[in-house]
C-alpha positions as a printed Julia matrix, in Angstrom:
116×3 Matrix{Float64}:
 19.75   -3.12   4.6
 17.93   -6.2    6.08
 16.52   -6.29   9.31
 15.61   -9.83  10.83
 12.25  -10.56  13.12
 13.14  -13.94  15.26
  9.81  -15.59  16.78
  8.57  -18.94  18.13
 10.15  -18.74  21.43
  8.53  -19.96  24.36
  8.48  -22.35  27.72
  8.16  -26.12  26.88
  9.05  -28.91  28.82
 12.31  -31.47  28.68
 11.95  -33.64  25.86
  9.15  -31.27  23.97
  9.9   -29.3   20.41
  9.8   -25.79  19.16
 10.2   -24.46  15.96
 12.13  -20.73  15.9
 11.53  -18.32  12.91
 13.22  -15.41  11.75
 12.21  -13.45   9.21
 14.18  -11.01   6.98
 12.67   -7.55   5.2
 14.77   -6.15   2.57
 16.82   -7.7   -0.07
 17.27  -11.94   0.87
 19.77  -11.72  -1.95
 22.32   -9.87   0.2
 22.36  -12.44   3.16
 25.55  -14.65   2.51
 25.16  -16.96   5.53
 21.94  -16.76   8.05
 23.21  -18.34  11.42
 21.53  -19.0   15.44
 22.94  -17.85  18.08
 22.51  -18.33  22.03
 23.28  -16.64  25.18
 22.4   -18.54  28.78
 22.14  -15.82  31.34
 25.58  -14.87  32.69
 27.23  -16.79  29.57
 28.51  -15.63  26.31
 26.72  -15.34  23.09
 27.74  -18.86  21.33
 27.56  -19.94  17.74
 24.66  -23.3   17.34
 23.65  -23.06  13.62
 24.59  -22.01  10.19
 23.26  -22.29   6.67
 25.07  -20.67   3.65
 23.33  -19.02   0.45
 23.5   -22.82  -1.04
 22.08  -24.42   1.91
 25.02  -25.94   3.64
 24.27  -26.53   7.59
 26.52  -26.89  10.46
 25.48  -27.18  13.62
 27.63  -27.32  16.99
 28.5   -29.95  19.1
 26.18  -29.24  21.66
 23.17  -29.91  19.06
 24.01  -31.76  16.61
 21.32  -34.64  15.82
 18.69  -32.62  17.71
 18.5   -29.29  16.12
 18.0   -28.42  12.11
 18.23  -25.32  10.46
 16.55  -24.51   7.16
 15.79  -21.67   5.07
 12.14  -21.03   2.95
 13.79  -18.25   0.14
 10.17  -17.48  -1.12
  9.6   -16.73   2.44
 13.22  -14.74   2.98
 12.96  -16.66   6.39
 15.1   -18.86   8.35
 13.98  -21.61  10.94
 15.42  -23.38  13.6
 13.56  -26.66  14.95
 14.68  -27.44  17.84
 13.7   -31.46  19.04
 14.55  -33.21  22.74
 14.95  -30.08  23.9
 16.77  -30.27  27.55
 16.82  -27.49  30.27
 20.25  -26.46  29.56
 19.41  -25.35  26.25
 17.16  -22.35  27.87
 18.76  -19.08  26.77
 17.8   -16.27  24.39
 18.26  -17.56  20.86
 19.12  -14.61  18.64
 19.32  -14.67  14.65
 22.33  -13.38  12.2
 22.69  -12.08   9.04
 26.13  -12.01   6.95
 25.3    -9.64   4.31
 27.3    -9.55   1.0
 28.79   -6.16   1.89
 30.28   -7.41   4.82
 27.34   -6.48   7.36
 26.28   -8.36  10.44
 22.78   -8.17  11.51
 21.06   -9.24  14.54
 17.51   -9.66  15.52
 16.2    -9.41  18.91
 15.83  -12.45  20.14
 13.31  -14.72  21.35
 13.12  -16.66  24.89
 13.91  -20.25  25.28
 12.89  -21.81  28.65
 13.11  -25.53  28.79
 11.61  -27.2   32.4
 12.93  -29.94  33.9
């Protein structure tokens, strides 16, 4: 099994940058597709990121140009860097894990609060 750390959360204001980790123990070879998720309070838990086992991205509409998410494999970690940041993109930003036996594992989030 891998379990997955997520990290670099924080309060910054509009405009400002953050960097997100999340770092997987176990095997990095069984994670097909690493993705970031985020939840606002009250709202659901929405796709923002993905990067595959051979490094393709997608990113949603909502971030696109602003966010970039890459992967270090000697580091079995994933990051998210997150530029012109804006106050609607506070919310608890979680990492997943699509494992190559069909597993999907979360971490436990990290805080997000972006001031106007």
């Amino acid at each position: 099994q891998v379990q997955l750390v997520e990290s670099g959360g924080g309060l910054v204001q509009a405009g400002g940058s953050l960097r997100l980790s999340c770092a997987a123990s176990g095997s990095i070879f069984s994670i097909k597709v690493m993705d970031w998720y985020r939840q606002a309070p009250g709202k659901q838990r929405g796709l923002i990121a993905s990067i595959t086992s051979g490094g393709i991205t997608s990113y949603a509409d909502s971030v696109l140009g602003r966010f970039s998410i890459t992967r270090d494999n000697a580091k079995n970690t994933v990051y998210l860097k997150m530029n012109s940041l804006k106050p609607e993109d506070t919310a608890v930003y979680y990492c997943n894990a699509a494992t190559s036996t069909g597993l999907s594992l979360w971490g436990q989030g990290t805080q997000v609060t972006v001031s106007s």
